[in-house]
C-alpha positions in Angstrom: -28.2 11.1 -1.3 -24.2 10.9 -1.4 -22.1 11.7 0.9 -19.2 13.1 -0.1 -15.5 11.2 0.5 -13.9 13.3 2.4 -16.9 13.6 5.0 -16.6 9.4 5.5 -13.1 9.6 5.5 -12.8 12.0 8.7 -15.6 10.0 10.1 -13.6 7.0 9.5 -10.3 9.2 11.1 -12.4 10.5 14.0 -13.6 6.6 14.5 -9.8 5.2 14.4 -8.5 8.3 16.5 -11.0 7.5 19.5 -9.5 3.7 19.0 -6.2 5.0 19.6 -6.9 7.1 22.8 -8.5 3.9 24.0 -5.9 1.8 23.6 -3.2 4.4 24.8 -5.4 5.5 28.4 -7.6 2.6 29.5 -6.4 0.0 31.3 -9.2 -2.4 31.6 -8.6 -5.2 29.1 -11.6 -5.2 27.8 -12.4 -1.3 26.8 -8.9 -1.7 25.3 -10.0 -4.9 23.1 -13.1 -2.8 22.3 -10.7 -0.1 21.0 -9.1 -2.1 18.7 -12.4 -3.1 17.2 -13.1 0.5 16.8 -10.3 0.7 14.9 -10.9 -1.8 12.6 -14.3 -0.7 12.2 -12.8 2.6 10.6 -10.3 1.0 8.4 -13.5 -0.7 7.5 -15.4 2.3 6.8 -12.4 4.0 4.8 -12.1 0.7 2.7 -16.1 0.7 1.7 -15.6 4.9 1.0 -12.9 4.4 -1.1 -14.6 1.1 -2.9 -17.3 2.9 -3.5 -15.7 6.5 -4.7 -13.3 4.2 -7.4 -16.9 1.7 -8.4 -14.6 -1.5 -7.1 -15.4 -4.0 -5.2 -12.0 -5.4 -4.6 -12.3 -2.7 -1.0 -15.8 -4.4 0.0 -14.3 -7.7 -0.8 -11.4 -6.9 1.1 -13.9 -5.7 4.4 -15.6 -9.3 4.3 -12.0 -10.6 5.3 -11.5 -8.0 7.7 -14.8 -8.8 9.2 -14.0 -12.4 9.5 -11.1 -11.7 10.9 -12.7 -9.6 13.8 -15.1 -12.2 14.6 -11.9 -14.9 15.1 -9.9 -12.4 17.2 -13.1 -11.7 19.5 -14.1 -15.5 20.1 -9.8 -15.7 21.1 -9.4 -12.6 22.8 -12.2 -13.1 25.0 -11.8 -16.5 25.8 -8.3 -15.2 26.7 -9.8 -12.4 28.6 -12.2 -14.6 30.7 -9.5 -17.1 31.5 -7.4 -14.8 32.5 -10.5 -13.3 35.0 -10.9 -16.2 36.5 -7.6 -16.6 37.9 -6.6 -13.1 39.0 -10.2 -11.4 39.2 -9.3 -9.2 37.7 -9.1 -7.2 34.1 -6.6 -4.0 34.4 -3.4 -4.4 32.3 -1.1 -3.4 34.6 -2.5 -6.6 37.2 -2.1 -9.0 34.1 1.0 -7.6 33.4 2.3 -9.2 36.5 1.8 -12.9 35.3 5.4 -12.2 33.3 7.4 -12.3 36.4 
């Protein structure tokens, strides 16, 4: 079965326009670093649609260094995340916000 392009590719907008809302609304840290991954998730998924509606592998290629990419930014982020839980207990934006001043 194939699904056509356009269906993946409003899948892939739907995916990346939830990401955004997340980013934009939440203030916890980490709903808003799950947000981004949404969003690279649905670059993702428009990369591989687009890959595989032209037969080239240079977009799946491309998604492998996306992907490795994630998995760097997650170990970081939430080592970041943790350490910064530990000294102000706590995760909301606007409270870690305050460490500037």
């Amino acid at each position: 079965m194939v699904v056509p392009l356009m269906h993946v590719i409003t899948v892939a907008g739907l995916l990346f326009t939830i990401g955004v809302m997340g980013v934009l609304f939440r203030r916890n840290a980490i709903i808003v670093f799950m947000s981004i991954e949404i969003m690279l998730n649905a670059v993702n998924l428009a990369f591989i649609a687009f890959s595989r509606y032209h037969n080239d592998v240079n977009g799946q290629v491309f998604v492998f260094f996306i992907m490795t990419l994630a998995a760097a930014e997650v170990a970081v982020g939430l080592a970041i995340i943790i350490g910064v839980y530990r000294n102000l207990r706590t995760s909301y934006i606007t409270d870690i916000n305050s460490l500037k001043h």
